[in-house]
DRENVEX-621702 format. One record per residue (C-alpha): residue in three letters; residue number from 1; x, z, y. Coordinates in steps of 0.001 Angstrom, whole numbers, plus 500000, padded with zeros to 6 digits. Each point is the difference from the previous one (the first is absolute). Example, Ala and Ser with C-alpha at 12.3 -4.5 7.8 and 13.67 -1.06 7.14 Angstrom:
2
- residu, num, c1, c3, c2
- ala, 1, 512300, 507800, 495500
- ser, 2, 501370, 499340, 503440
END
This chain:
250
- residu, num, c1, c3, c2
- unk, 1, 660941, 579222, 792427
- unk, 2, 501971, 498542, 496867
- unk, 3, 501175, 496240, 500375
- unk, 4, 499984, 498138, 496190
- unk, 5, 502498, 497266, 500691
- unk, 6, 500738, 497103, 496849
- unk, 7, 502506, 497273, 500692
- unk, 8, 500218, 497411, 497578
- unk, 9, 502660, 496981, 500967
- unk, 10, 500359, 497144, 497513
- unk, 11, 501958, 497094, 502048
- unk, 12, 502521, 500300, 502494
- unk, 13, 497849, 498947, 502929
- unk, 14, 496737, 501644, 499169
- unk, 15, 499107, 503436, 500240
- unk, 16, 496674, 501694, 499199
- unk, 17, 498968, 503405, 501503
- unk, 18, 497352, 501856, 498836
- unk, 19, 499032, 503138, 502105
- unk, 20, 496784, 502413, 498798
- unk, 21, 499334, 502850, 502537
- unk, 22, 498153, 503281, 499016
- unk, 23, 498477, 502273, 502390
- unk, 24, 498854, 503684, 499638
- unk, 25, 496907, 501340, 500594
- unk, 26, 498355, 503017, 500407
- unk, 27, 500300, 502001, 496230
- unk, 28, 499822, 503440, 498214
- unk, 29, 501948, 500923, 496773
- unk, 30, 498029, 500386, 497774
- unk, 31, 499847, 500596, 495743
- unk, 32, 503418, 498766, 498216
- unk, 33, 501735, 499529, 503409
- unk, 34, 497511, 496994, 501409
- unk, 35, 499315, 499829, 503558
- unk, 36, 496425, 499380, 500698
- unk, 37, 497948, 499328, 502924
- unk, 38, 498900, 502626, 502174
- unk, 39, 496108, 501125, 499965
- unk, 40, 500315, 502097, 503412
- unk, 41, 501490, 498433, 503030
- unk, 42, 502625, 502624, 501451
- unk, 43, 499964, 501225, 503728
- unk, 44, 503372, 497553, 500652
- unk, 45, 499780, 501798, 503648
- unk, 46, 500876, 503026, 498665
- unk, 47, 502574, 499222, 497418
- unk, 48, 501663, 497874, 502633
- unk, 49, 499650, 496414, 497591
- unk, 50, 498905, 496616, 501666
- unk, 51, 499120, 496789, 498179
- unk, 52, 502004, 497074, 500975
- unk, 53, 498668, 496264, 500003
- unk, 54, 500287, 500052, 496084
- unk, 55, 498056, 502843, 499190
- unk, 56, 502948, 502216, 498954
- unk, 57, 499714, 503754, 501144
- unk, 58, 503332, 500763, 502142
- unk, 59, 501288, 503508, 501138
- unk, 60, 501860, 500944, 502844
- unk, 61, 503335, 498751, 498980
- unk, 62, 498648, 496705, 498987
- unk, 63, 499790, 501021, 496309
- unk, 64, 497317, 498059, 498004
- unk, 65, 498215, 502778, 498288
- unk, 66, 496717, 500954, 497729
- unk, 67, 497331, 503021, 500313
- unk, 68, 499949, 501742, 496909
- unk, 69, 497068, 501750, 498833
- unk, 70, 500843, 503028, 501672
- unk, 71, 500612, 498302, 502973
- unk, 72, 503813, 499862, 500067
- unk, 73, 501681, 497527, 501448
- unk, 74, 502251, 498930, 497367
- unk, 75, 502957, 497192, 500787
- unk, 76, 500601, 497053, 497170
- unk, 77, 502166, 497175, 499936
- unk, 78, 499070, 498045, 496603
- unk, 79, 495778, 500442, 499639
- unk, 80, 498922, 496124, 500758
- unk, 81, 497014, 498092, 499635
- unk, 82, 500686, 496408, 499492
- unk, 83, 497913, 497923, 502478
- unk, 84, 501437, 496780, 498014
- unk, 85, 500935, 498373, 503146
- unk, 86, 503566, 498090, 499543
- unk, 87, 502102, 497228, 501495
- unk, 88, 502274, 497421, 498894
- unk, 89, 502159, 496913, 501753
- unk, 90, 500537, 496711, 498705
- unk, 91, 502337, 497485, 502368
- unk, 92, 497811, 500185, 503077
- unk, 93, 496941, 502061, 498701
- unk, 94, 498282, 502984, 499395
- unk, 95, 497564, 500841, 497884
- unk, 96, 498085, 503321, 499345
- unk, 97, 498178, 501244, 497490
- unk, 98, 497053, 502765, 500076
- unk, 99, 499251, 500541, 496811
- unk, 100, 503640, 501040, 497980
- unk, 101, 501367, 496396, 499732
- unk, 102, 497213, 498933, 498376
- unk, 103, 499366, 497062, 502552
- unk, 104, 501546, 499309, 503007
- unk, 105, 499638, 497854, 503303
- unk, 106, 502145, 498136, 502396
- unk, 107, 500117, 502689, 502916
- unk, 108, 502266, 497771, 502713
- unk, 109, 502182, 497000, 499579
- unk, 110, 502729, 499073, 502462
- unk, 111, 501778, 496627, 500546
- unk, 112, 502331, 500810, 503033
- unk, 113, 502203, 502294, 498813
- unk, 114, 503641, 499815, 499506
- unk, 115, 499698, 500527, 496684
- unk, 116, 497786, 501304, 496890
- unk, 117, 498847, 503905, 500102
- unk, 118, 503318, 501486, 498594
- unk, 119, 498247, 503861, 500091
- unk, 120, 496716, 501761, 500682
- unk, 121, 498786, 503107, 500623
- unk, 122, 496887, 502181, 500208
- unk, 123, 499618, 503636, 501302
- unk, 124, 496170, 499918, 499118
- unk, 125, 497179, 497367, 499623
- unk, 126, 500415, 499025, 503455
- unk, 127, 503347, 500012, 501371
- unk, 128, 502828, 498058, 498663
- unk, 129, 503011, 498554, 501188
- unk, 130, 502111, 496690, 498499
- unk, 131, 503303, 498137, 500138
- unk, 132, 500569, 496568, 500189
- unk, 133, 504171, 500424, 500087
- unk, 134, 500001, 500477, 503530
- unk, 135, 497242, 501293, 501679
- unk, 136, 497692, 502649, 499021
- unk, 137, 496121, 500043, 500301
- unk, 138, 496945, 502250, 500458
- unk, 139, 496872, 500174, 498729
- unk, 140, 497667, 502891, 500797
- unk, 141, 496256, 497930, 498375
- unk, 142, 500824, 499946, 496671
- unk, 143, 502327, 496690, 499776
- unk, 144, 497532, 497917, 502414
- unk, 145, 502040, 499379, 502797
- unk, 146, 503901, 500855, 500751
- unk, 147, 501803, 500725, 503113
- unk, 148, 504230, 499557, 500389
- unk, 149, 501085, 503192, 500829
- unk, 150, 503614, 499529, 499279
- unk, 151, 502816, 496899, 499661
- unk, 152, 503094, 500852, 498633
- unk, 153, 502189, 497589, 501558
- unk, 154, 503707, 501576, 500526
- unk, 155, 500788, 500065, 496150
- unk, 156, 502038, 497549, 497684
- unk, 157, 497525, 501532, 497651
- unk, 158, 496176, 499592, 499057
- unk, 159, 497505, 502637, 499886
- unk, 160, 499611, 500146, 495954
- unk, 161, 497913, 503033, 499219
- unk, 162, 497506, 502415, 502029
- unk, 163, 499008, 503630, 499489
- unk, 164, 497277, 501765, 502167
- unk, 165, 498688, 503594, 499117
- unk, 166, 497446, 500174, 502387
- unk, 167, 499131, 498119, 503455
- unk, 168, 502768, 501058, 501861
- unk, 169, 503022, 500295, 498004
- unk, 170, 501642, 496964, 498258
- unk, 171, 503261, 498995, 498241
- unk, 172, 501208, 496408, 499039
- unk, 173, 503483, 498963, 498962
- unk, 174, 502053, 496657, 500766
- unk, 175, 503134, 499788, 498125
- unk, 176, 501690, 503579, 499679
- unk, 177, 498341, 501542, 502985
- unk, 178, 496859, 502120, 499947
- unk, 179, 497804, 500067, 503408
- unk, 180, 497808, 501993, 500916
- unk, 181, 496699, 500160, 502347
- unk, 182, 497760, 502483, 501440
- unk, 183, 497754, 498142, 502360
- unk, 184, 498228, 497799, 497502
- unk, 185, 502742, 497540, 499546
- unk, 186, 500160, 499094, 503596
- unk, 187, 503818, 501034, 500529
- unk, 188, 502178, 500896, 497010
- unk, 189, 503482, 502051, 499795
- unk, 190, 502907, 499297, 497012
- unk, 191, 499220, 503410, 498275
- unk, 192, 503372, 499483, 497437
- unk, 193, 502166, 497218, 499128
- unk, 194, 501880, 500106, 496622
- unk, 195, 503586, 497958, 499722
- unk, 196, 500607, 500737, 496040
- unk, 197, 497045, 499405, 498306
- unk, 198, 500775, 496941, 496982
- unk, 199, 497330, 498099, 501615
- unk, 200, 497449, 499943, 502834
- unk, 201, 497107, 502188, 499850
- unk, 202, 497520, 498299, 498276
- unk, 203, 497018, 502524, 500172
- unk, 204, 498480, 503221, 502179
- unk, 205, 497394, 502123, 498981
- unk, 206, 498731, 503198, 502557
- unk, 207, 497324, 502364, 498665
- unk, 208, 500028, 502214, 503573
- unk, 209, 501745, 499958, 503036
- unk, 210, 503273, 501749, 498495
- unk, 211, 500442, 499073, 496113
- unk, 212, 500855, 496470, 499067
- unk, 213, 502162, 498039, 497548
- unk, 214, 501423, 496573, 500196
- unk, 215, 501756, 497865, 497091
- unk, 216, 502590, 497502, 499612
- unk, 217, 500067, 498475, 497095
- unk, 218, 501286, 502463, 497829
- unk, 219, 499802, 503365, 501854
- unk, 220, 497003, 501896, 501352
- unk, 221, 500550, 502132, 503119
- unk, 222, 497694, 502647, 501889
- unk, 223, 500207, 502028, 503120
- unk, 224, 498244, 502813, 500835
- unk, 225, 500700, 500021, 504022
- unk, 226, 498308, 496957, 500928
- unk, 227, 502618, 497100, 498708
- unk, 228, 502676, 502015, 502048
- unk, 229, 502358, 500732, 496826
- unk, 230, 499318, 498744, 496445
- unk, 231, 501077, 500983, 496703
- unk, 232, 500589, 498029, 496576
- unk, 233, 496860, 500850, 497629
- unk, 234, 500519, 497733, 497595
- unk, 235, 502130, 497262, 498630
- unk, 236, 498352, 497331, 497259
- unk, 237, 503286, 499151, 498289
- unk, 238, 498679, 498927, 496632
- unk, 239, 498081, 497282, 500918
- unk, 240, 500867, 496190, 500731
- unk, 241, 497403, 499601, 502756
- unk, 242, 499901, 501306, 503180
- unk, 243, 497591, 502492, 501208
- unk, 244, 497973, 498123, 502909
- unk, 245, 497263, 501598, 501283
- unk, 246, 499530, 503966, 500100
- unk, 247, 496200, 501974, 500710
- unk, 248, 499529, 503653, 500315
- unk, 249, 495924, 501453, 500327
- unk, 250, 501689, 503767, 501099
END
């Protein structure tokens, strides 16, 4: 699964996400490199491949794979199909959309939280997590309902920004430190803390469980080892504004 994450912010105390999910399905490769659909179901038995509750054809290893037309099994990373499906927050709501942005709906409003929605974050159309500064929350019915599964309550420093790359396995940063959860958000560990960065860090952005990058404010960082050590990408010298929000797809 790709993630297609836009992040527009345009005053200080309001902060748009926009998150579009694609899913895989089922596809051969066809003429000019195009997958297509398949026109024989596979014995998945034999090939060892079972569909999870998305449709997507898994291996053994937990790969997401296709059939090809010679009945391969054949591993990809980038073929999507858009379902359209996306999410944003404004103060204390969330809207999604199901047709590309084209219209969207007030999914769930809140009025006791600490604060507005500072981050959110979907894995796929169902399951999403956000911040409110100090807590974190769970959905797992599309953005109907929300459960606390985390409160974040020995820090100086509010939960600012929140990165999950699939159900299990989240990052979020407060001030310089990076933490990191593998029980779907319900305990989190400080991953790395930085002490000579020219500001806080001010964005995070994991595309799997090992390879992420993080910015602050002039710099862009990545790690390869799960947030454990990072290294300087990037530096946007020439430029009078900061860089503020940071998105990779892969």
């Amino acid at each position: 699964m790709n993630i297609i994450i836009f992040v527009k912010k345009n005053m200080k105390n309001f902060i748009y996400i926009l998150i579009f999910l694609g899913f895989l399905f089922s596809c051969t490769k066809g003429p000019g490199g195009i997958y297509e659909p398949t026109t024989t179901e596979p014995n998945l038995d034999s090939l060892g491949i079972t569909i999870d509750s998305l449709g997507n054809y898994i291996d053994s290893t937990g790969n997401i794979v296709v059939i090809d037309s010679l009945g391969n099994v054949v591993i990809i990373d980038s073929v999507v199909v858009l379902t359209g499906v996306g999410y944003f927050i404004d103060g204390k709501n969330i809207f999604k959309t199901t047709d590309s942005g084209m219209s969207w709906s007030t999914q769930y409003s809140v009025s006791n939280l600490n604060d507005e929605i500072d981050g959110i974050s979907f894995v796929n159309e169902t399951t999403g997590y956000f911040i409110d500064g100090i807590s974190v929350f769970k959905t797992t019915n599309s953005g109907l309902s929300w459960s606390l599964q985390y409160s974040h309550l020995n820090s100086n420093d509010e939960i600012e920004y929140i990165s999950f790359v699939n159900e299990t396995t989240g990052y979020f940063i407060d001030g310089k430190n990076i933490f990191k959860t593998t029980d779907s958000g319900m305990s989190w560990s400080t991953q790395y803390s930085v002490s000579n960065l020219n500001d806080e860090i001010d964005g995070i952005s994991f595309v799997n469980e090992t390879t992420g990058y993080f910015i602050d404010g002039i710099s862009v960082f990545k790690t390869t080892n799960s947030g454990l050590s990072w290294s300087l990408q990037y530096s946007h010298l020439n430029s009078n504004d900061e860089i503020e929000y940071i998105s990779f797809v892969n």
